[in-house]
N, C-alpha and C positions, 0 to 999 in steps of 0.2 A: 937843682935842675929837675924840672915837670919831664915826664915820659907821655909823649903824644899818642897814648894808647891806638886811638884811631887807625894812626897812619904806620906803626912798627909791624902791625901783619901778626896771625896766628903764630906761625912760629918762632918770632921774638920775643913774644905774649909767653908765650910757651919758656923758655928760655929765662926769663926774667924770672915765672911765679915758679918752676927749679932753682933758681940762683938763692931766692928768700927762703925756699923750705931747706934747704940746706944746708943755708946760714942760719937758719933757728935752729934746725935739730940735728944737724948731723953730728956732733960733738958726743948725743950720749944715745942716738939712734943709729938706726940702716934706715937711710934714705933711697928710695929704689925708682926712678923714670920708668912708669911701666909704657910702651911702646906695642900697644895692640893691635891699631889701624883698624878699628871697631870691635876687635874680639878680647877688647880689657875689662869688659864686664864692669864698665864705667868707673875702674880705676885708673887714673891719668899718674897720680904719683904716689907710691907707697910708705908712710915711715912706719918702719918697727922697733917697737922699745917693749924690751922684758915679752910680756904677754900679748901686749896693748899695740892695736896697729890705728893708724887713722888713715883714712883716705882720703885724697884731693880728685875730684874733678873738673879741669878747667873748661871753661867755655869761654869763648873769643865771640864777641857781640861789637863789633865796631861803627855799626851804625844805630845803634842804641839797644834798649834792654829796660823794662819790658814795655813797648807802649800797645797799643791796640792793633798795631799794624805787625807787632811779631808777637801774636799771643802762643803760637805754636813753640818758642825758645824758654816758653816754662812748662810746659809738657817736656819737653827735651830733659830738663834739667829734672822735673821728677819721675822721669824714664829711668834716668842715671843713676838717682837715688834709690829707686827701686831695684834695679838691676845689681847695682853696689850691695847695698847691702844684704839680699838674695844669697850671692856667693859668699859676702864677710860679715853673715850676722851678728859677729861677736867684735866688730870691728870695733866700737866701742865712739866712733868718732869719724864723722864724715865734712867734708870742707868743700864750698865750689866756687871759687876764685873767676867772678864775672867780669869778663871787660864789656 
């Protein structure tokens, strides 16, 4: 079964790419939904293992990704990475899960 990214809306977008990272890691990490509402410091989902954190930043693009008419959603995304890794320089590992 295809998931009609388009039409399931940011917060099922959201919901789905937590369901995968915690079905990959949660068995030998802490998987953490971080819940900012802009002040996550462009961490959307946290996994911690031993030392080693990575970060997910998801972005919700449902009417497409990148064309010339939304160049400003790759500034966004390397806002995010910028900001990310600022606070988690030692993050080791950053992810941004585009619809």
């Amino acid at each position: 079964m295809a998931v009609e990214w388009e039409r399931i809306g940011q917060p099922a977008f959201d919901r789905i790419v937590e369901a995968v990272v915690h079905r990959v890691y949660d068995a030998a990490s802490r998987v953490e939904a971080v819940n900012g509402r802009g002040g996550d410091d462009g961490i959307d989902i946290k996994v911690s293992h031993a030392s080693r954190i990575r970060v997910f930043q998801l972005k919700y693009y449902p009417d497409g990704f990148p064309t010339t008419s939304h160049k400003g959603r790759r500034g966004s995304i390397k806002a995010s990475f910028t900001r990310a890794m600022r606070v988690r320089r030692r993050s080791g590992c950053w992810w941004c899960p585009v619809c």
